[in-house]
N, CA and C atoms as an extended XYZ file, in Angstrom:
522
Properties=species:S:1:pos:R:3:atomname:S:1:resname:S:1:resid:I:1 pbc="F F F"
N        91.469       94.975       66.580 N   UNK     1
C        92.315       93.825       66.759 CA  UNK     1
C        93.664       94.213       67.373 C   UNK     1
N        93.890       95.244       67.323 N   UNK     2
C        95.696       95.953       67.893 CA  UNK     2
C        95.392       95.952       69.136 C   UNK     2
N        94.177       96.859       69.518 N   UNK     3
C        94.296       96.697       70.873 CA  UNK     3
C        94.025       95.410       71.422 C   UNK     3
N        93.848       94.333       71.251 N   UNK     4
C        93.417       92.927       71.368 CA  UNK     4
C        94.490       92.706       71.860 C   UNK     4
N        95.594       92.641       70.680 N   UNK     5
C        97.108       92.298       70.596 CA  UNK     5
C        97.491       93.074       71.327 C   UNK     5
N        97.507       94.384       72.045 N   UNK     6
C        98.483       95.098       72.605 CA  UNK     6
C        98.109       94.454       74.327 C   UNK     6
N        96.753       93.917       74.898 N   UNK     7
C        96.500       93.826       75.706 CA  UNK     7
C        96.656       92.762       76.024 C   UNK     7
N        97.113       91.788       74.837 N   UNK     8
C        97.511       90.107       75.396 CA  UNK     8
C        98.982       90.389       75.341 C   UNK     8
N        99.792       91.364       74.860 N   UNK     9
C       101.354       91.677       74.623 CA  UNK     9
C       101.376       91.874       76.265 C   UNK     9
N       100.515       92.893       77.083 N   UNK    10
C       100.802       93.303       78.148 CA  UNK    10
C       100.534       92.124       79.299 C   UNK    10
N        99.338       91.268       78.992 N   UNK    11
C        99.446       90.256       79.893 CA  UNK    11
C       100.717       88.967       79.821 C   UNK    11
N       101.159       89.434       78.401 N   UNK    12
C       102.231       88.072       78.497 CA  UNK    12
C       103.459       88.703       79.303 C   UNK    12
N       103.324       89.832       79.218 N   UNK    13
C       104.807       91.142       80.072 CA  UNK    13
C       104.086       90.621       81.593 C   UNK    13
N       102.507       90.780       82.184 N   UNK    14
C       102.324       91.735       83.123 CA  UNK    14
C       102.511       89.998       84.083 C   UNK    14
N       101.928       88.855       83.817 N   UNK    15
C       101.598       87.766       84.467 CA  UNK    15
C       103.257       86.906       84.753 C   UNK    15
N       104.069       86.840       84.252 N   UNK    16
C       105.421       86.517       84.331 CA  UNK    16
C       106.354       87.558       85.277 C   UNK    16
N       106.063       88.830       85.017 N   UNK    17
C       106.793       89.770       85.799 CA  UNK    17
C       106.121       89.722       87.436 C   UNK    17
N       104.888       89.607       87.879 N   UNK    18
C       104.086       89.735       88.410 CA  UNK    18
C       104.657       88.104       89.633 C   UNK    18
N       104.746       87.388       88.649 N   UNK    19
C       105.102       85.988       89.088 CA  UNK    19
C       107.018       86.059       89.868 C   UNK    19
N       107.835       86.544       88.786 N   UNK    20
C       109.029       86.343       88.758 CA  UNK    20
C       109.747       87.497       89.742 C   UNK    20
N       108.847       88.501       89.277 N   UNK    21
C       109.630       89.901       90.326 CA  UNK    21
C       109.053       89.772       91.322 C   UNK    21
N       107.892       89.971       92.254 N   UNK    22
C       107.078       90.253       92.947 CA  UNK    22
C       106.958       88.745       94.127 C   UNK    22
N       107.040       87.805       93.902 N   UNK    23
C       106.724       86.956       94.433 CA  UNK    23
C       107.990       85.995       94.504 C   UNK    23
N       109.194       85.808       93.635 N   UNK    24
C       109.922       85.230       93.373 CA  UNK    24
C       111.434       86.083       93.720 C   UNK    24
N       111.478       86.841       93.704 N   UNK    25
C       112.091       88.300       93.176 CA  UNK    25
C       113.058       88.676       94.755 C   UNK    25
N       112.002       89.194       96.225 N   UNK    26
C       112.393       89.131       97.200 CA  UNK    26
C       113.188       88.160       97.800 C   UNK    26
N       113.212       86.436       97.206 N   UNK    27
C       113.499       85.755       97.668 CA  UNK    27
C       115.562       86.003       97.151 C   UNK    27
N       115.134       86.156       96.240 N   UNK    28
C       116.420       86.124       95.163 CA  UNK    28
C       117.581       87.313       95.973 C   UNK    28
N       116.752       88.468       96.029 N   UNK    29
C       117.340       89.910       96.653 CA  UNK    29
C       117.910       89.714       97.971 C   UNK    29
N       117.168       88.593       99.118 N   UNK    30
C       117.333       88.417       99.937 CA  UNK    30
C       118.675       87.413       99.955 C   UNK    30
N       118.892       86.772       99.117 N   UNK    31
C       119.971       85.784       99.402 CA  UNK    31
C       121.102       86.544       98.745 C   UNK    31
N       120.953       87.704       97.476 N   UNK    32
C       122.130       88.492       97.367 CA  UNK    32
C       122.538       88.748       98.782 C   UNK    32
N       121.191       90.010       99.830 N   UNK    33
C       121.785       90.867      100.688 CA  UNK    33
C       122.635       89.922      101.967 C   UNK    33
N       122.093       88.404      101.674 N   UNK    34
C       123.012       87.601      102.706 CA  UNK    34
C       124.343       87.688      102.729 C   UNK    34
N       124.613       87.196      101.278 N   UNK    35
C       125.856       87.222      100.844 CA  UNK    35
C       126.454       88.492      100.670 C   UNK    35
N       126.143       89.545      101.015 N   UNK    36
C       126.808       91.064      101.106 CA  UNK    36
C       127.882       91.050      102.736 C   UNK    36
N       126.908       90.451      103.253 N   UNK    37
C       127.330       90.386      105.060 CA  UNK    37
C       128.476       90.164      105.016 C   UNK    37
N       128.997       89.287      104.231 N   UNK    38
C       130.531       89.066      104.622 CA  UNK    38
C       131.792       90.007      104.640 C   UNK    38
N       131.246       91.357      103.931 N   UNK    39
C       131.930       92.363      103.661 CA  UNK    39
C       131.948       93.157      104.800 C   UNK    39
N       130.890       93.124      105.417 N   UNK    40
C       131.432       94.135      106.869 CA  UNK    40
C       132.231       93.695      107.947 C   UNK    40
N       132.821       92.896      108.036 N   UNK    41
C       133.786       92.452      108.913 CA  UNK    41
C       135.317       93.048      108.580 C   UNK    41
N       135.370       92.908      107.242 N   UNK    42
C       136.262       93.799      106.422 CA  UNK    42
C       136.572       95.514      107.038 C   UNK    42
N       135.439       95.934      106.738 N   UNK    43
C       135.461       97.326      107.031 CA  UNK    43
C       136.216       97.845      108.456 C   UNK    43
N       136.625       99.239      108.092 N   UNK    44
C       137.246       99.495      109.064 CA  UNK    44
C       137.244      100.973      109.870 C   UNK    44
N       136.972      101.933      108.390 N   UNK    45
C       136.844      103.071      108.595 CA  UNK    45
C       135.277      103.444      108.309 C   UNK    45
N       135.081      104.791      108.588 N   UNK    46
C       133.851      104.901      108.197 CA  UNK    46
C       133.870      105.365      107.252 C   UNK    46
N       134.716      105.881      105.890 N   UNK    47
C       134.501      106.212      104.897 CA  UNK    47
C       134.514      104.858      103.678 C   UNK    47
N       135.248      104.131      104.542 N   UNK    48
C       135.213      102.360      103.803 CA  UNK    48
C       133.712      101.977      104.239 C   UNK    48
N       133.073      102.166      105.147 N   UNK    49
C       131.504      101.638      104.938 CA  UNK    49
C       131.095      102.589      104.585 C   UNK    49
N       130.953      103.913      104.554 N   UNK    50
C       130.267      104.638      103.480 CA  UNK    50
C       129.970      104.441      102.132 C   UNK    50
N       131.508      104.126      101.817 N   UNK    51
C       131.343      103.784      100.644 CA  UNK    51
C       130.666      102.448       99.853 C   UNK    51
N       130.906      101.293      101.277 N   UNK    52
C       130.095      100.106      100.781 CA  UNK    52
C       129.102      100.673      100.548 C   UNK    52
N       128.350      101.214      101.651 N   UNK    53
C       126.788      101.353      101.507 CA  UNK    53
C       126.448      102.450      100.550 C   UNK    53
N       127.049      103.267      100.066 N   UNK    54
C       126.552      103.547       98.829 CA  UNK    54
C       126.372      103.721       97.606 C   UNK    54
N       127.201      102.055       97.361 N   UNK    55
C       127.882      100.795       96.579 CA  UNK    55
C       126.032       99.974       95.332 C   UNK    55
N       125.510      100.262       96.624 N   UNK    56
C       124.325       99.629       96.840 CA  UNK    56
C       123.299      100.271       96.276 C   UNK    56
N       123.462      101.789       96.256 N   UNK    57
C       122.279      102.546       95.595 CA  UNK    57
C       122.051      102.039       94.266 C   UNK    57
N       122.871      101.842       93.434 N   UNK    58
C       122.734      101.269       91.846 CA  UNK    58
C       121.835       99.999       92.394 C   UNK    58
N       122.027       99.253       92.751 N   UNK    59
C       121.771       97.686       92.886 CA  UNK    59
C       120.017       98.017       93.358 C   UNK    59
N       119.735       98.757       94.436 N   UNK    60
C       118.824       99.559       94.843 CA  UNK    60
C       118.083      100.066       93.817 C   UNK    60
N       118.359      101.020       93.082 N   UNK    61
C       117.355      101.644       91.850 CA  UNK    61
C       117.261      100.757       90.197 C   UNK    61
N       118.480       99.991       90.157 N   UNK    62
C       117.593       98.986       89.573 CA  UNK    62
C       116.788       97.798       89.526 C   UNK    62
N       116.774       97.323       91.098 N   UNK    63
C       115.566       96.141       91.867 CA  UNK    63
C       114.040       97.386       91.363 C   UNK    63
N       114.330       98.669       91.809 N   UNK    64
C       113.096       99.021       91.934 CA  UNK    64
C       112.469       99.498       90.525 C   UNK    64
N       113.341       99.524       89.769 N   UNK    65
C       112.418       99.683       88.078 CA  UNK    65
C       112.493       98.074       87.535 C   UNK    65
N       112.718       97.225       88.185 N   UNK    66
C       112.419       95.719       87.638 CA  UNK    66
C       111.150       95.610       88.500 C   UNK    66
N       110.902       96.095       89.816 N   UNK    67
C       109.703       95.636       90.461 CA  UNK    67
C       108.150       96.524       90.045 C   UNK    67
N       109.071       97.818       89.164 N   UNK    68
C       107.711       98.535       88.491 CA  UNK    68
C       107.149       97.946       87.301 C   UNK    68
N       107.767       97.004       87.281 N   UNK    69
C       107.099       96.279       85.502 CA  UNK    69
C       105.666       95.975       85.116 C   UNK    69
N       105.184       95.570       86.585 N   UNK    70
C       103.772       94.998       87.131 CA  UNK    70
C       102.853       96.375       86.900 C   UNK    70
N       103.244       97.549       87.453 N   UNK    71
C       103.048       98.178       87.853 CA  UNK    71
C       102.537       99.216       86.384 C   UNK    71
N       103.713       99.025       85.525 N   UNK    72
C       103.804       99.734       84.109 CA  UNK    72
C       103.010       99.177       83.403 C   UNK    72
N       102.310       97.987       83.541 N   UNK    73
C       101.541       97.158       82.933 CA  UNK    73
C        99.939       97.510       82.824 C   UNK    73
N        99.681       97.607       84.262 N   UNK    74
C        98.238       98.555       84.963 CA  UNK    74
C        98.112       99.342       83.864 C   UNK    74
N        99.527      100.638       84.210 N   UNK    75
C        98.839      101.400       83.725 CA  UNK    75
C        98.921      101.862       82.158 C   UNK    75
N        99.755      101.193       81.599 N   UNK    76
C        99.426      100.774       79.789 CA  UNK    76
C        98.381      100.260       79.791 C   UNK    76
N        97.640       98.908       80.494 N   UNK    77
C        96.536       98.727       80.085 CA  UNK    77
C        95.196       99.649       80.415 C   UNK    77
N        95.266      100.829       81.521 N   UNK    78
C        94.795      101.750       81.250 CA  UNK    78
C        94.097      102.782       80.438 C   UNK    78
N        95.269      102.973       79.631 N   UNK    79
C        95.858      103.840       78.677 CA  UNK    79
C        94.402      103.453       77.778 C   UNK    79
N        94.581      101.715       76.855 N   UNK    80
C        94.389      101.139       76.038 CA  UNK    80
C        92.978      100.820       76.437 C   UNK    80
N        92.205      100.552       77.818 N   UNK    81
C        90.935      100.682       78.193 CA  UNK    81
C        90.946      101.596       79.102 C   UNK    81
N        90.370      102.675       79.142 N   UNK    82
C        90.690      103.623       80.276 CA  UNK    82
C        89.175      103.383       80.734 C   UNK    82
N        88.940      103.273       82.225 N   UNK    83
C        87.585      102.773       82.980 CA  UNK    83
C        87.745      103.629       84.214 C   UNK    83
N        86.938      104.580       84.416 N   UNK    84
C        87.479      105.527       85.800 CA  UNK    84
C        87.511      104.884       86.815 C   UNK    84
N        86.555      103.769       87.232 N   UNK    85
C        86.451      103.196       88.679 CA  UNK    85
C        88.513      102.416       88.798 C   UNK    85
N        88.730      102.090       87.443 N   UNK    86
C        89.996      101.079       87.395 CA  UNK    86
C        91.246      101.888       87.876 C   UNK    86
N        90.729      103.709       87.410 N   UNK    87
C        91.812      104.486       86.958 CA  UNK    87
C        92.277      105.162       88.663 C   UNK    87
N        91.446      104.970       89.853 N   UNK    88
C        91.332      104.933       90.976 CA  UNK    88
C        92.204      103.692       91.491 C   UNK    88
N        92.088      102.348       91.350 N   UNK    89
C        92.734      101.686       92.196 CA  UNK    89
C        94.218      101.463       91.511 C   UNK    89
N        94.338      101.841       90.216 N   UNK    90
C        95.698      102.007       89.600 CA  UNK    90
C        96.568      103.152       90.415 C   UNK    90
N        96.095      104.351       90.620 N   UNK    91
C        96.513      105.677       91.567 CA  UNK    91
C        96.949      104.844       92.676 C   UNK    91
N        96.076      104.069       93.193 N   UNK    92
C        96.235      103.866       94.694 CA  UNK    92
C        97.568      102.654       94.454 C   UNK    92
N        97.248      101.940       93.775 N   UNK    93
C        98.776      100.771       93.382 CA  UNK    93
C       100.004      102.031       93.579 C   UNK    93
N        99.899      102.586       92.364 N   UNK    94
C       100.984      103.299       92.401 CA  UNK    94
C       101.417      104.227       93.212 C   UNK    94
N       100.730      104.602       94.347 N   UNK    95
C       101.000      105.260       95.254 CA  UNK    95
C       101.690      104.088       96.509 C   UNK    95
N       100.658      103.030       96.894 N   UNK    96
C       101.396      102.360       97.224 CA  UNK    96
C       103.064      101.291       97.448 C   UNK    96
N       103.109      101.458       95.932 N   UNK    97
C       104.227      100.821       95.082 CA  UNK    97
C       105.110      101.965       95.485 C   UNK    97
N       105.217      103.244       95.613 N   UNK    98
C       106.137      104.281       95.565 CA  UNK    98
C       106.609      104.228       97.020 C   UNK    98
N       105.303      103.780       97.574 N   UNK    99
C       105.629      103.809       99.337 CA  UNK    99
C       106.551      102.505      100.127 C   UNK    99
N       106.227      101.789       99.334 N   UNK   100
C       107.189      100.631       99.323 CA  UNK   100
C       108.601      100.521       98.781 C   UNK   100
N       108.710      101.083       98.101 N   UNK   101
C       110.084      101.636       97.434 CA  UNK   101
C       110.885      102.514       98.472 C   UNK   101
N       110.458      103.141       98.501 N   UNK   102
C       111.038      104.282       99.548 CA  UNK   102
C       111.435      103.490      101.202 C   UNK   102
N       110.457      102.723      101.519 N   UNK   103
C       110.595      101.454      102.356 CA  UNK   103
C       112.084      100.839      102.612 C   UNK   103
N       111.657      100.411      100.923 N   UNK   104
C       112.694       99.314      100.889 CA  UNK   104
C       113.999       99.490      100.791 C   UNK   104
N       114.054      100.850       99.852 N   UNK   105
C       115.305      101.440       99.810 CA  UNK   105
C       116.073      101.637      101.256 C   UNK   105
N       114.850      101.904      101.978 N   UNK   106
C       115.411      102.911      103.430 CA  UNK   106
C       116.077      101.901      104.416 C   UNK   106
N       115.071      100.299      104.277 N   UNK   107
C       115.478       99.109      104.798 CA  UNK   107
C       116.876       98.749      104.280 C   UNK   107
N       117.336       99.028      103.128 N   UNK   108
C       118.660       98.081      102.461 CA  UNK   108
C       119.656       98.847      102.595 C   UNK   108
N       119.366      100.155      102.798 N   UNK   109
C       120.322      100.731      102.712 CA  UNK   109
C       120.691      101.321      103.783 C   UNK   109
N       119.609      101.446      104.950 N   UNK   110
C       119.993      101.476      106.929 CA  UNK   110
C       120.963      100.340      107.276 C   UNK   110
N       120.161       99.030      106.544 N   UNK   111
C       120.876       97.651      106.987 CA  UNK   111
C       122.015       97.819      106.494 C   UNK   111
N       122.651       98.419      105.825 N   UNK   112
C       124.031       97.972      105.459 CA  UNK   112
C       124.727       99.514      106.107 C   UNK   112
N       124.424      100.381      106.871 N   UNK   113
C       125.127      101.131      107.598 CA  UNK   113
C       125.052      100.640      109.556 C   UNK   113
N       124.553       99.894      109.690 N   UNK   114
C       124.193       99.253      110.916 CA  UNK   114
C       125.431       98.485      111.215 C   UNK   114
N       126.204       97.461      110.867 N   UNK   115
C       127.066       96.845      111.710 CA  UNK   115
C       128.633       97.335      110.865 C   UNK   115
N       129.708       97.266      111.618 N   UNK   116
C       131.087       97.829      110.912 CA  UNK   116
C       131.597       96.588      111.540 C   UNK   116
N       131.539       95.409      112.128 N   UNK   117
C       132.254       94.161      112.637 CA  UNK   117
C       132.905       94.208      113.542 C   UNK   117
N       132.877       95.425      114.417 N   UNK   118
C       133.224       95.054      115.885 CA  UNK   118
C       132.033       95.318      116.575 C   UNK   118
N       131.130       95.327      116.561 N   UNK   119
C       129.916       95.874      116.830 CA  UNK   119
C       129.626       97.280      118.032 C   UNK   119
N       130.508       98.146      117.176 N   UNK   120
C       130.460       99.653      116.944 CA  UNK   120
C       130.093      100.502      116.349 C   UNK   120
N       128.623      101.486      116.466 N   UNK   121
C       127.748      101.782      115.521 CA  UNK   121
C       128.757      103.635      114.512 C   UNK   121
N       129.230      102.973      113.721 N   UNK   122
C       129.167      104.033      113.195 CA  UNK   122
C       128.527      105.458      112.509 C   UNK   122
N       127.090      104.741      112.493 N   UNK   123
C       126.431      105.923      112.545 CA  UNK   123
C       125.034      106.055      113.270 C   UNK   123
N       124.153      106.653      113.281 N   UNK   124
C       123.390      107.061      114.375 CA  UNK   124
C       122.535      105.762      114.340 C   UNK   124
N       122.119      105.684      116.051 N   UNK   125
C       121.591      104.137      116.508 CA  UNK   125
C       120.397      104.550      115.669 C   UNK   125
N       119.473      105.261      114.896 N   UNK   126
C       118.205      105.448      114.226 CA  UNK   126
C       118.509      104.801      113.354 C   UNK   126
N       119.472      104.327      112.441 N   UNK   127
C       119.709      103.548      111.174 CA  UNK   127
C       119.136      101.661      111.655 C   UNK   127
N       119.121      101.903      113.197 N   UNK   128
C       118.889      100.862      114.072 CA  UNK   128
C       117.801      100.207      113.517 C   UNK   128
N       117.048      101.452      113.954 N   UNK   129
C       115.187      101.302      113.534 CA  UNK   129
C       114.949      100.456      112.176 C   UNK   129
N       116.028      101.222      111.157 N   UNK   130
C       115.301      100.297      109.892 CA  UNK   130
C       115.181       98.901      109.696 C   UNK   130
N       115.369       97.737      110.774 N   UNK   131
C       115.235       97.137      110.790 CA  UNK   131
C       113.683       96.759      110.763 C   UNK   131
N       112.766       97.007      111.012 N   UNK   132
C       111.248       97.004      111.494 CA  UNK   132
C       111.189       97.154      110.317 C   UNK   132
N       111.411       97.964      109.033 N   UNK   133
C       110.625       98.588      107.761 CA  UNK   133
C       110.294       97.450      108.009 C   UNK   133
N       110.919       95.743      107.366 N   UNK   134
C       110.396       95.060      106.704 CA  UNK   134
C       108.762       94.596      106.875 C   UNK   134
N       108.790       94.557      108.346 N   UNK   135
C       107.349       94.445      108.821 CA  UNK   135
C       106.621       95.493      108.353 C   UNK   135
N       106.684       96.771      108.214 N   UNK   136
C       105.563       97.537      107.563 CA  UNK   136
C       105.755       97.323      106.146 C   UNK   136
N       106.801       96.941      105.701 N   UNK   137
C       106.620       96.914      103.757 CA  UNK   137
C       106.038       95.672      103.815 C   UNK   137
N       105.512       94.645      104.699 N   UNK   138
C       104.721       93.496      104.506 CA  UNK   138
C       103.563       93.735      104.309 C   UNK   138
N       103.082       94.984      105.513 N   UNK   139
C       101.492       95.162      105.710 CA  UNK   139
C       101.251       96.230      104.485 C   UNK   139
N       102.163       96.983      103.707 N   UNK   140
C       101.689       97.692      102.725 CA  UNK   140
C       101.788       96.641      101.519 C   UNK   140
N       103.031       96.027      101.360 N   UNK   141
C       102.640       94.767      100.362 CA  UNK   141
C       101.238       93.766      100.059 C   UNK   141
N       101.075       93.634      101.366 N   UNK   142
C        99.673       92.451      100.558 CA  UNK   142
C        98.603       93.284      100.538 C   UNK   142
N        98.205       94.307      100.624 N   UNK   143
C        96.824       95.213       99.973 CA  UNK   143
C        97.551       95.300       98.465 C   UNK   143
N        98.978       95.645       98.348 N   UNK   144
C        99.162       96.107       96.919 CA  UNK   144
C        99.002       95.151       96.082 C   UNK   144
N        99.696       93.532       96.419 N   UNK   145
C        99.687       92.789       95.983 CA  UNK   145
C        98.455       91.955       95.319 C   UNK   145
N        97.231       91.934       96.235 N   UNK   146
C        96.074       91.726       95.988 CA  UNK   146
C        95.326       92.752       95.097 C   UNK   146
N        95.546       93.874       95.600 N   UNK   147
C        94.946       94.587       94.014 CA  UNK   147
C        95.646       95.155       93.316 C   UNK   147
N        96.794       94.986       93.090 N   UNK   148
C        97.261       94.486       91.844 CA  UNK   148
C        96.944       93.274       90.792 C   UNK   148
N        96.976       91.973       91.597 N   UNK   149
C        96.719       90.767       90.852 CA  UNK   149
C        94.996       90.653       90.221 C   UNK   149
N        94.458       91.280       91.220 N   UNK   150
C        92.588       91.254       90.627 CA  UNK   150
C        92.510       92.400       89.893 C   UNK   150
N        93.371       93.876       89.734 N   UNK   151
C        93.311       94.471       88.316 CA  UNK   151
C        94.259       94.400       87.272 C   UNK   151
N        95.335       93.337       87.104 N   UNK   152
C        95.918       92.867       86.066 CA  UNK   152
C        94.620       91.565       85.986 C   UNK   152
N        94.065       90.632       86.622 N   UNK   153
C        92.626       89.826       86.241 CA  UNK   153
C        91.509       90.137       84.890 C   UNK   153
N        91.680       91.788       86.059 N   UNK   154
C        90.256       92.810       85.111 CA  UNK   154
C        90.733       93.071       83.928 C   UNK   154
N        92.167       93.542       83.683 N   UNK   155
C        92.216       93.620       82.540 CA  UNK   155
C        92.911       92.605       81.517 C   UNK   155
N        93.381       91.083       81.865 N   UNK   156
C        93.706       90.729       80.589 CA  UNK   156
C        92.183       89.344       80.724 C   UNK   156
N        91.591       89.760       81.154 N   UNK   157
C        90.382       88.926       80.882 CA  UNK   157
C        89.557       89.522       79.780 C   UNK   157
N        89.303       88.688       78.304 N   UNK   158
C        88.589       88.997       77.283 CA  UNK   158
C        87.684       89.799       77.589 C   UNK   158
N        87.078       90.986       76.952 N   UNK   159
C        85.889       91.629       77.822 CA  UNK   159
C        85.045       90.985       76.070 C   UNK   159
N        85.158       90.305       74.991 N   UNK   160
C        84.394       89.643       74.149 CA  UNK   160
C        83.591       88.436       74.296 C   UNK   160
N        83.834       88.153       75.786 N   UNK   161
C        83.470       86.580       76.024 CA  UNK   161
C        82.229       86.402       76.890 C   UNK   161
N        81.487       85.897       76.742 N   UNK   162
C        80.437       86.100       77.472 CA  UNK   162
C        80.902       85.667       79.136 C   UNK   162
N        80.052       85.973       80.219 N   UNK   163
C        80.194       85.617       81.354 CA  UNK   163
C        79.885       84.582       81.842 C   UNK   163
N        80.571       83.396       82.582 N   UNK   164
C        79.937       82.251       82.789 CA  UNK   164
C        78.524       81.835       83.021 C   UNK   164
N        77.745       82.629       83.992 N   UNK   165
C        76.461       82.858       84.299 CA  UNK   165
C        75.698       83.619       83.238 C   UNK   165
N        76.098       84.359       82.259 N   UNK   166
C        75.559       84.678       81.303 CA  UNK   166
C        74.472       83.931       80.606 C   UNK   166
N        73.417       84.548       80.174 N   UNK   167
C        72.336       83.048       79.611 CA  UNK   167
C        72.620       83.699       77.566 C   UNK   167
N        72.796       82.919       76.742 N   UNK   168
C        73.487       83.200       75.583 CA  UNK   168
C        71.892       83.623       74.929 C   UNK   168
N        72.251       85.149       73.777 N   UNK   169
C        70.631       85.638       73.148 CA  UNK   169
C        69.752       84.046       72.624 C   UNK   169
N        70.574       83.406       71.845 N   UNK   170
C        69.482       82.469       71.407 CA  UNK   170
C        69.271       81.648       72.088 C   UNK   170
N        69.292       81.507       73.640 N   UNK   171
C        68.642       80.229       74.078 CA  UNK   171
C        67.345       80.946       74.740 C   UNK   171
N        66.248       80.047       75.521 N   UNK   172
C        65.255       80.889       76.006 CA  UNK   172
C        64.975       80.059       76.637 C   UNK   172
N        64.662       81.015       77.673 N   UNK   173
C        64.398       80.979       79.607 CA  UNK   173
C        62.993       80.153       79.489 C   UNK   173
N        62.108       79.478       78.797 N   UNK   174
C        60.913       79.432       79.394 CA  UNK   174
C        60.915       77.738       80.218 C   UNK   174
C-alpha cells in the first residue's frame, strides 16, 4: 500500500509540474526575459553588461531545477517500479533534459550579451548565433516532451486494474 501511496504522491507532484513548468512555465520566463530588455539601453560599459548578464545565472539555475521536477518524478517512480525497457527511455529523458538545459542556458545568457543599446557588439558576433538555440531546443523539446508525458502515463496508471479490452476470469467467451 506505501508504494501505492508513494506513486499517487509522485503523480500528484509529477502531472501539475509537468502542466505548470513545462508547458506553462516558458511562457512565464519569456515575458520575465521581455521585461529584462529595458535594461540594456542603460548599459554603458562592458563591465556594466557583464555584470548584467551574469546577474542572470541565479535566475538561470533556478528555472532549471524547477524544470527538473518532471524529470525527478520518472525517475523516483523508477526507483519504486524499476522495469528495464522504462529504465532506457528515462536515460534518454534525462539526457535529453540535460541537453536542453545547456541550450537554454546558452540561449539566455548569449541573448543578454548581444545588444549594449547603441547597437555595438560588445562581445564576439558568435554570441550572435545564440539566437537559433531556440529553434533547436524546440526540435529536442517535443521528442522529450512526448516521452516524457507517455512515461509519467506508464507509470501513474494503476497497474491493479484490469485493461479495458481485458475479458474479466469469471465471465466466459463461449
Amino acid at each position: 500500500m506505501t508504494r501505492l501511496a508513494a506513486r499517487a504522491l509522485l503523480a500528484v507532484v509529477f502531472w501539475p509540474s509537468l502542466f505548470f513548468f513545462w508547458f506553462l512555465g516558458p511562457f512565464v520566463f519569456f515575458l520575465l526575459s521581455t521585461t529584462g530588455s529595458e535594461v540594456c539601453p542603460r548599459l554603458e560599459t562592458r563591465a556594466e553588461f557583464l555584470a548584467a548578464a551574469n546577474g542572470t545565472i541565479l535566475m538561470l539555475a533556478v528555472q532549471s531545477l524547477v524544470y527538473a521536477v518532471p524529470i525527478l518524478c520518472l525517475v523516483f517512480w523508477q526507483r519504486l517500479a524499476p522495469e528495464p525497457a522504462r529504465a532506457r527511455h528515462i536515460v534518454t529523458c534525462v539526457k535529453l533534459f540535460a541537453v536542453t538545459v545547456v541550450i537554454g542556458v546558452l540561449w539566455a545568457y548569449g541573448s543578454s550579451l548581444v545588444c549594449d543599446g547603441y547597437g555595438q557588439a560588445f562581445f564576439s558576433p558568435l554570441w550572435q548565433w545564440t539566437s537559433f538555440l531556440p529553434i533547436v531546443n524546440v526540435v529536442i523539446n517535443v521528442p522529450l516532451y512526448v516521452l516524457t508525458f507517455s512515461l509519467g502515463r506508464a507509470f501513474s496508471t494503476r497497474e491493479d486494474m484490469p485493461a479495458d479490452d481485458a475479458v474479466p476470469p469469471d465471465q466466459d467467451i463461449t
